[in-house]
Residue frames as a rotation matrix with the C-alpha (Angstrom) as fourth column:
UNK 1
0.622 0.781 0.052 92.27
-0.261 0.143 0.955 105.31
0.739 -0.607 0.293 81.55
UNK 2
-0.582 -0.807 0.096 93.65
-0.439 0.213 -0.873 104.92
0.684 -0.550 -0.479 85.08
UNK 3
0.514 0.854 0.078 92.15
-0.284 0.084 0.955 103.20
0.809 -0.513 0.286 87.75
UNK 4
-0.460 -0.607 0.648 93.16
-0.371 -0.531 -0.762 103.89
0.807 -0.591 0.019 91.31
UNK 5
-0.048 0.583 -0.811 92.37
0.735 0.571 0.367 102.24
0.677 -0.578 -0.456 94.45
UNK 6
-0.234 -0.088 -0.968 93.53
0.896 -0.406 -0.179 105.80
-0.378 -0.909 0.174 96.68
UNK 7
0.907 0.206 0.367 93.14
0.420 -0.495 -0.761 109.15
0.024 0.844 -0.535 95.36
UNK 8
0.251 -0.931 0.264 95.77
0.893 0.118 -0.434 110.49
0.373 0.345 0.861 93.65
UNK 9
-0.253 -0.672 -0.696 98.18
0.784 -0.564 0.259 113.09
-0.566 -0.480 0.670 94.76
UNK 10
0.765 0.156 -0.625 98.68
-0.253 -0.819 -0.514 116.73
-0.592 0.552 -0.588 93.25
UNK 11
-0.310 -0.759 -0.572 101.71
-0.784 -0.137 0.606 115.89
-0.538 0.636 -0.553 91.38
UNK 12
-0.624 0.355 0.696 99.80
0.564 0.821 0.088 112.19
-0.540 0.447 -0.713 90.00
UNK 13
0.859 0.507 -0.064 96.58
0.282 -0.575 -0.768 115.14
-0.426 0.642 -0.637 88.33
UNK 14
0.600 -0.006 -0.800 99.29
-0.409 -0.862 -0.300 116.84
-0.687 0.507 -0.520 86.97
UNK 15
-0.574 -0.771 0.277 100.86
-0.380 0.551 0.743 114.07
-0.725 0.321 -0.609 85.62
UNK 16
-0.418 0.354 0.837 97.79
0.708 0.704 0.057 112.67
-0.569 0.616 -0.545 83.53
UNK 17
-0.755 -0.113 0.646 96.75
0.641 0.081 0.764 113.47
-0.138 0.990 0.011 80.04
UNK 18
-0.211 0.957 -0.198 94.27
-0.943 -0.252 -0.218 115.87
-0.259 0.141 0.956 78.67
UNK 19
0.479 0.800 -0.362 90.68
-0.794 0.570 0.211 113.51
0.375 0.186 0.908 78.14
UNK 20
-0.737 -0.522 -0.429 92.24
-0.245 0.798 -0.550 110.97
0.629 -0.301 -0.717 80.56
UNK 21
0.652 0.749 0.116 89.42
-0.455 0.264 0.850 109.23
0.606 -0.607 0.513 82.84
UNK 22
-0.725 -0.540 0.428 90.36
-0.464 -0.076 -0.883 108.80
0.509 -0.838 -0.195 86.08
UNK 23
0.174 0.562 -0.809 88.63
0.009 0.820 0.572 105.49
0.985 -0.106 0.138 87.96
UNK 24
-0.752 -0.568 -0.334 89.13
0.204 0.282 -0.938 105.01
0.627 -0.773 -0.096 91.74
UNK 25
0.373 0.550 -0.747 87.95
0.873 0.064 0.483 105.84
0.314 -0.833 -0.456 95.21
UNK 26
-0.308 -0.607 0.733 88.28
0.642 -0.701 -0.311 108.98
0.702 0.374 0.605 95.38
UNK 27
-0.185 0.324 -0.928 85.82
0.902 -0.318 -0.291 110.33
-0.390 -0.891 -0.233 98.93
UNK 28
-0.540 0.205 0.816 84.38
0.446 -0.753 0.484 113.72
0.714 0.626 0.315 96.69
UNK 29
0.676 0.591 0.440 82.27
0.082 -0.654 0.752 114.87
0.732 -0.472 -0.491 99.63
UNK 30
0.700 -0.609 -0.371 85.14
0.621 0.264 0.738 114.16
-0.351 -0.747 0.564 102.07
UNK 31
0.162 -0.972 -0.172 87.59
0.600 -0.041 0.799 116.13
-0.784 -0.232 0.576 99.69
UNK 32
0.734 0.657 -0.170 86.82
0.388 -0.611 -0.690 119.20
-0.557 0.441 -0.704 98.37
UNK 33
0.157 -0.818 -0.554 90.25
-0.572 -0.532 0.624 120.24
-0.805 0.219 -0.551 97.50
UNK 34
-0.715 -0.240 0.657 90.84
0.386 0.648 0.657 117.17
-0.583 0.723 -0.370 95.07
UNK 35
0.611 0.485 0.626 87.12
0.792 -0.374 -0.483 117.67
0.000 0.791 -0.612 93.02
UNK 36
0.931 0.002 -0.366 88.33
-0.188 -0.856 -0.482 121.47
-0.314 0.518 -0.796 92.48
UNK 37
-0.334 -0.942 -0.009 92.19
-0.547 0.186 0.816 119.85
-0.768 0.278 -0.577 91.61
UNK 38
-0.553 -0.063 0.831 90.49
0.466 0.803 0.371 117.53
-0.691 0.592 -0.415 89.28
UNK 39
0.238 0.927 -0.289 88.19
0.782 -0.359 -0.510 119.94
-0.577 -0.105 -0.810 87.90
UNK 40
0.468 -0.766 -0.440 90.68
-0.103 -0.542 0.834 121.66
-0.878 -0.345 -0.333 86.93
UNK 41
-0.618 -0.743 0.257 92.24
-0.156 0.436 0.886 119.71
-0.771 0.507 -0.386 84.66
UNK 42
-0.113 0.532 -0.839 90.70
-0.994 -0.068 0.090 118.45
-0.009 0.844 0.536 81.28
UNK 43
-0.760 -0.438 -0.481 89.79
-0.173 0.849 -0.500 114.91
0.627 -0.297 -0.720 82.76
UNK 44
0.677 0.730 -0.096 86.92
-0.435 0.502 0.748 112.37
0.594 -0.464 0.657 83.91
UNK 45
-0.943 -0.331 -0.031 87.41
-0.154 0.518 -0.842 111.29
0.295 -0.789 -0.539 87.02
UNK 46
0.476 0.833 -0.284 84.57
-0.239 0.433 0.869 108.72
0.846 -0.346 0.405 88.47
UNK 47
-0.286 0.180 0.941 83.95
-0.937 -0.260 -0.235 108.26
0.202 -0.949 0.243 91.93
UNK 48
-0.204 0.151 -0.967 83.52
-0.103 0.979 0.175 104.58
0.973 0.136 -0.185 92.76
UNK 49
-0.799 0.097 -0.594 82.60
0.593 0.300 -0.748 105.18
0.105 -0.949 -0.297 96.33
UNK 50
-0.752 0.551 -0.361 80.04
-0.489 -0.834 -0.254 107.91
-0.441 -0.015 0.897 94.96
UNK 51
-0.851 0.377 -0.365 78.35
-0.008 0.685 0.728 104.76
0.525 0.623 -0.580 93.18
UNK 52
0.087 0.683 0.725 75.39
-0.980 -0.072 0.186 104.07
0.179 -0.727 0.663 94.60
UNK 53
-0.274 0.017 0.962 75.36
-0.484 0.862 -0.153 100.42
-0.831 -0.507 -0.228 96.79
UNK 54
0.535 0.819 0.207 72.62
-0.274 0.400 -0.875 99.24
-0.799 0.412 0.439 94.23
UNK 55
0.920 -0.307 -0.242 74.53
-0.270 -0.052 -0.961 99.70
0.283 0.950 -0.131 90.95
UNK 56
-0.144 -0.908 -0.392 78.43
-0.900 0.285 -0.329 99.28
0.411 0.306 -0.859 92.11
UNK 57
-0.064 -0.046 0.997 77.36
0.031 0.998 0.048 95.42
-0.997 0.034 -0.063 93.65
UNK 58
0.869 0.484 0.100 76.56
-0.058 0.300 -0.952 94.88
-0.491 0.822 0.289 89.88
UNK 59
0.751 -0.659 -0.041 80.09
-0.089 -0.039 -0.995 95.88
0.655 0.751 -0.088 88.61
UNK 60
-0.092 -0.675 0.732 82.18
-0.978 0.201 0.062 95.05
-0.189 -0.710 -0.678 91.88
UNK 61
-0.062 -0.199 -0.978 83.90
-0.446 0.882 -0.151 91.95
0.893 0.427 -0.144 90.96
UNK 62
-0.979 -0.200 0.048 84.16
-0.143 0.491 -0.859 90.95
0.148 -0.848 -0.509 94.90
UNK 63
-0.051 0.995 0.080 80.24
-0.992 -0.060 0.112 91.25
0.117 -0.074 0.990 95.05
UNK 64
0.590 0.208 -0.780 80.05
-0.058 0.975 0.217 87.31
0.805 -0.083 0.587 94.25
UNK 65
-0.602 -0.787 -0.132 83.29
-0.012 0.174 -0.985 86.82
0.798 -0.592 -0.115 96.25
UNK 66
-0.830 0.412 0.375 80.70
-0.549 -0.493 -0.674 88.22
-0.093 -0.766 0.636 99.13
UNK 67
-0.716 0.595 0.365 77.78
0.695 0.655 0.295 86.06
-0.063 0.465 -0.883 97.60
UNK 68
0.149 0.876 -0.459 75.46
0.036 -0.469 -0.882 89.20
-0.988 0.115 -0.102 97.00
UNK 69
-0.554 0.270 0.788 73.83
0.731 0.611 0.304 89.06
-0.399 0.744 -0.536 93.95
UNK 70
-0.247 0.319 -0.915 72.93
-0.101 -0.948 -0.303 92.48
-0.964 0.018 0.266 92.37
UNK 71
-0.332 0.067 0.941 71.30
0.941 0.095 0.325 93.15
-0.067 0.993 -0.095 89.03
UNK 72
-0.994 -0.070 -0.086 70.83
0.047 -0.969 0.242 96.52
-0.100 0.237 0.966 86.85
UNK 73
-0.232 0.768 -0.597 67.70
-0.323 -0.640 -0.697 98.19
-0.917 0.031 0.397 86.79
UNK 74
0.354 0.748 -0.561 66.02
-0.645 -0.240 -0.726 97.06
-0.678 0.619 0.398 83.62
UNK 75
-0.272 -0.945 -0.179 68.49
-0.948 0.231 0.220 94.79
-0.167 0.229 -0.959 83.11
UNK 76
0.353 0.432 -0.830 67.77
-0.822 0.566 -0.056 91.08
0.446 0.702 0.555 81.18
């Protein structure tokens, strides 16, 4: 697992593992060339700015930091 705060370069995709999972901010509608570089590859790669609002407050640690308070759908 990697988890990135930019997206990664062409020589960083070709550098990670087959079934590696790729974590980050990565702008997928902003950068078609990367999805079809990552695509590419054997490799998850999540989108953490593709999150929806609702669901990444819940697993953004800065969320509290911020004082919003998010819970999951269906969540206890």
């Amino acid at each position: 697992m990697v988890l990135k705060i930019n997206a990664p370069t062409a020589d960083e995709i070709s550098r990670l593992t087959d079934g590696a999972t790729l974590i980050g901010m990565l702008s997928p509608a902003l950068r078609p060339e990367l999805v079809e570089a990552l695509a590419a590859r054997p490799i998850t790669a999540l989108a953490l700015d593709a999150v929806p609002r609702m669901l990444a407050g819940a697993v953004d640690g800065r969320a509290e930091l911020h004082g919003e308070h998010r819970r999951l759908p269906g969540g206890d």
